[in-house]
N, C-alpha and C positions, 0 to 999 in steps of 0.2 A: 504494500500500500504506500503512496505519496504522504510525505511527511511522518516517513519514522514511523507509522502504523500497524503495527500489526492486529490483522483480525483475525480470529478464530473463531468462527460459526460453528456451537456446539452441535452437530446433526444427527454423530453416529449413535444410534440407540446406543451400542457397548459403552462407549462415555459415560450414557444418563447411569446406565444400572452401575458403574462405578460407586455410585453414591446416591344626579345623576340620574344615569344610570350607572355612576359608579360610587364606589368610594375613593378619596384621592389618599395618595399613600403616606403615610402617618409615620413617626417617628416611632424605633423600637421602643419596647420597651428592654430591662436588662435579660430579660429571661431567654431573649433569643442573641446572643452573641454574634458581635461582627456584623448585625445587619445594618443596613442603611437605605435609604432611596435617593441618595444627593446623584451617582454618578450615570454617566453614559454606558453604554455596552460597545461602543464602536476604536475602546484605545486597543494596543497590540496584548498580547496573553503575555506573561510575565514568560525566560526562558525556562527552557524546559517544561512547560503547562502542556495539555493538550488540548484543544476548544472545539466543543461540539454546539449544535445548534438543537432547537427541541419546540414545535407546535403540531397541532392538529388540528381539525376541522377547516378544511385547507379549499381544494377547488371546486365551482361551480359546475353544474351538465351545462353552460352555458359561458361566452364570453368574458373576460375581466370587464367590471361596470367604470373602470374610468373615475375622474376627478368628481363627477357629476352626478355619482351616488358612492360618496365615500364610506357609508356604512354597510356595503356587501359587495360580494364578489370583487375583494383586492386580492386576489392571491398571485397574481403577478409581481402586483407590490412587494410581499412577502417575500416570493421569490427570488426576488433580486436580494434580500436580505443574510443569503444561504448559496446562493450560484456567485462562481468566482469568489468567494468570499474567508480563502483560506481556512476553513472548518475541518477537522481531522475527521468528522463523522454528524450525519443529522438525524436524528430518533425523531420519528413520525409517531406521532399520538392517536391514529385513530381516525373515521372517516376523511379519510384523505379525498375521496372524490365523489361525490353527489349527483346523483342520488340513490341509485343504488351500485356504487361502485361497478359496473359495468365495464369491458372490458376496452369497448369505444369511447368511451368517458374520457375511461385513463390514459388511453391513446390522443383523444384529441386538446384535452384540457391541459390534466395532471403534468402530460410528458411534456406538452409546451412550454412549460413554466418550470414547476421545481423537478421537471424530470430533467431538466439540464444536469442537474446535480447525481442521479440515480447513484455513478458508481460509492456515491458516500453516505446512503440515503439506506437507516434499516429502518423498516416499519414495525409497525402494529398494527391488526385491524380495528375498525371498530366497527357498530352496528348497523353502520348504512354501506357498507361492504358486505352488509348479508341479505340479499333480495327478501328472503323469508322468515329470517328470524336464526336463529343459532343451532336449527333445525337444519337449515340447507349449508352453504359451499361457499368458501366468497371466490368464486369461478375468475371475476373479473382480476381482483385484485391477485389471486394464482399468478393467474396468465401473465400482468404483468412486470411483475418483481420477479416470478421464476422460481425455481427449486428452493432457493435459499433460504426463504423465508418460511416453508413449510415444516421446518422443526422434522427433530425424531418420528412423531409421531402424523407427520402430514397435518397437522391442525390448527398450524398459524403461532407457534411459540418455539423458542432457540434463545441460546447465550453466545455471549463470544466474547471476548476480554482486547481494551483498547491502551495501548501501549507499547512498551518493550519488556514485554512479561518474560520470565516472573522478576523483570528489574523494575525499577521505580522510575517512570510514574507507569504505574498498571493498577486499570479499572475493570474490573468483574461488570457485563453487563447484560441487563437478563430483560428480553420479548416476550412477553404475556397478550394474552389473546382473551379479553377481559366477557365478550361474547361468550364465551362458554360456561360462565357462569351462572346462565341466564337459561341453560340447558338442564333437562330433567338428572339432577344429582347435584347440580352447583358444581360450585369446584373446591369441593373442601373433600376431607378424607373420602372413600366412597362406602358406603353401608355394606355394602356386598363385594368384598375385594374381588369376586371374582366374576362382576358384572358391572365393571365404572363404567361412568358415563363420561364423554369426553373434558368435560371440568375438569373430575376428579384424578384421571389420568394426568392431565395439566399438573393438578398439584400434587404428584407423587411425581412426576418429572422434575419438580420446581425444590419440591423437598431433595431427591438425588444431588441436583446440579447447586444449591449451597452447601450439601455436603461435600461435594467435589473441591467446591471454592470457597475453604474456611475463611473466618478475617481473619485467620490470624494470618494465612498466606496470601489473600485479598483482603486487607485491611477498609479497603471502599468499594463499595458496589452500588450502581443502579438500578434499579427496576422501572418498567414503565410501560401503560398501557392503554385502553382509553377510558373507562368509568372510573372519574373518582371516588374512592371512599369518603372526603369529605368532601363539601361544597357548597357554597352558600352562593345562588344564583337563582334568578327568576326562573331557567327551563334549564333543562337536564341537568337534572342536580345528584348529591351524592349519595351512592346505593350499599348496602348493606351487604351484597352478593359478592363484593369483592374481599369483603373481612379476612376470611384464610387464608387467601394469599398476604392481606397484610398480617395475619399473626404467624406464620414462617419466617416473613422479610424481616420482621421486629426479632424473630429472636436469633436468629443469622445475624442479626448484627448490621444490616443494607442501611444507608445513609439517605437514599437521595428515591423519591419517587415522579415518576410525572405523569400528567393523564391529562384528557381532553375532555371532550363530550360536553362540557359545562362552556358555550362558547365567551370566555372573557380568561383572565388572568387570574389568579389567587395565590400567595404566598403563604403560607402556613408554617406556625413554629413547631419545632418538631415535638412529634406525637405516639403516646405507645396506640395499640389497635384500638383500644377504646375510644381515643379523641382525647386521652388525657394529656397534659403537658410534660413531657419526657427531656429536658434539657440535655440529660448528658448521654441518654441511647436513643434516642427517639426518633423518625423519620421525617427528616422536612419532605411535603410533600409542596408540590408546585402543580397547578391547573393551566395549560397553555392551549384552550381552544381558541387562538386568535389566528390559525393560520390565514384566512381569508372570506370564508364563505359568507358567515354573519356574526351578530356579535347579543349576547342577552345579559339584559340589566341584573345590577347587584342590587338586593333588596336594598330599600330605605331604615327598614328595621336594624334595632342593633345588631350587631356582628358579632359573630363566636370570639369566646375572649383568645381563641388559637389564631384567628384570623390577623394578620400581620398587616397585608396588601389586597387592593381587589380591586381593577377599573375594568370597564364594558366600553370604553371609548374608544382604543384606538387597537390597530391589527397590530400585529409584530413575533418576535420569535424569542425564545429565552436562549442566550448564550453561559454556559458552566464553559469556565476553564477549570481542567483538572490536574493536581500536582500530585506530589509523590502519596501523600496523607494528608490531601486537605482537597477543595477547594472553592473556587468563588462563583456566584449567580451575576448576570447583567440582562437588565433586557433592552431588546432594539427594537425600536418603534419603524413601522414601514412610513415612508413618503407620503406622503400629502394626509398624515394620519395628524389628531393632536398630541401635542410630546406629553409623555409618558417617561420617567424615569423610576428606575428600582434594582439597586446593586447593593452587596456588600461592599466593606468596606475594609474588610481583611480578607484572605482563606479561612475560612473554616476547618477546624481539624472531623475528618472522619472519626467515627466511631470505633473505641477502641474495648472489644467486648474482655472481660477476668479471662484471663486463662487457668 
């Protein structure tokens, strides 16, 4: 891979069985360290970092709408935020192409715009890549990513580790396929080992492959996929079906989540599965359904007291540069959007689970 990259797509089963409308952004309080909303996303990564990009809900079945309807279909705008833009890698959140991810869709929309970027571009699906529900196939979206994204199990989930593994900076980082939890078993342990439902499978896969990739030899990992567990927004908000996969990620020790489906931004301090405040293991979790397509209000009501950040105004992408054991958040606002700022203000140290 360009730029010192290397990927490993965890695929081979043998591997697994190893193992407003907004709110404007507010001042931390102490309980979340390092954070800030003062800075840009657009200066260079500190050396040695690696910087990935990270949204979802992304292009229209239909042309970019131009200056002249700036609150939908920008995902060209987006685009350009991620293409040429020096990125070691970009996590896809989840409906990437509207409306039912289709495979002409993705051919005439998606690939125009942020498929520029493909060879750096790993997904995740999410629920408008399933014509039918989690029931059917996301055919479209198969077709066109390709093998790679079909996981051990063919069913839209795979790891691969970004870095110069197992040297420093190397990140564990894990594709969840959050639709399956929505299928008859969920995706937690399976009742009947010896009739899971594709979830459940998921999360005996997901169990394997943090056993594979301890902290203490991946000391930071990602996860990311497209339903958040939390969320505080007017439509598509945070669901409950995703919980098991966060009570594994919590106790593996994963650092860093992100997810779509909720179309606005949200910062979240980090949290054990309950939604409690977990300072010193807890999961920041990040909501980036701003790639393009539309955008939904943050209530007016008070705000979860985990709730950090959260605007519905402007499209843009989250930039993580990642260091050895640490790293930092920035987000970039697209073009003709209103500015929007929200970065740390140091690296953040990863989680560092007793041994």
């Amino acid at each position: 891979m360009p730029r010192s990259v290397r990927k490993l797509i965890s695929l081979a089963i043998g591997v697994v069985a190893l193992t407003t409308s907004s709110l404007q952004a507010a001042p931390l309080e102490p309980a979340d360290p390092g954070g800030s909303t003062r800075a840009d996303a657009r200066g260079p990564a500190p050396d040695g970092g690696l910087v990935i990009g990270a949204a979802g809900d992304i292009a229209c079945e239909s042309a970019p709408n131009g200056r002249r309807e700036p609150a939908t279909c920008q995902y060209d705008d987006t685009a350009d935020l991620i293409v040429g833009a020096g990125l070691d890698e970009v996590l896809l959140l989840g409906d990437l192409q509207y409306e039912v991810g289709a495979y002409h869709a993705f051919a005439r929309y998606f690939d125009a715009t942020w498929g520029h970027a493909l060879p750096n571009l790993s997904p995740a699906p999410g629920n408008h890549e399933y014509p039918d529900g989690p029931s059917s196939r996301p055919r479209g979206y198969f077709r066109y990513f390709g093998d790679r994204v079909k996981g051990p199990h063919r069913l839209g989930y795979y790891s691969f580790d970004l870095g110069s593994c197992p040297d420093a900076p190397c990140w564990h980082v894990i594709s969840l396929n959050s639709e399956l939890c929505f299928a008859p078993g969920g995706c937690g342990r399976a009742a009947d080992p010896q009739d899971p439902g594709p979830g459940n499978r998921m999360h005996r896969w997901l169990a394997n492959d943090l056993a594979a990739h301890p902290d203490a030899q991946y000391p930071c990992t990602i996860a990311y996929w497209h339903h958040p567990r939390f969320s505080f927004t007017t439509g598509s908000g945070a669901t409950t079906a995703v919980g098991p996969l966060w009570n594994l990620l919590y106790a593996a020790g994963v650092d860093v989540v992100l997810n779509g489906h909720s179309h606005n931004y949200q910062r979240w301090r980090p949290q054990d599965p309950t939604g409690a405040l977990d300072p010193e293991r807890g999961i920041r979790e990040f909501v980036v359904g701003t790639g393009g397509r539309i955008l939904y209000a943050i209530p007016g009501t008070a705000r979860p007291a985990n709730l950090v950040v959260a605007q519905a105004d402007a499209f843009g992408v989250l930039r993580l540069t990642l260091e050895a054991e640490a790293y930092r958040w920035a987000w970039a606002t697209a073009a003709h959007q209103p500015a929007f700022r929200d970065a740390s203000t140091g690296a953040v140290p990863c989680v560092r689970l007793a041994s």
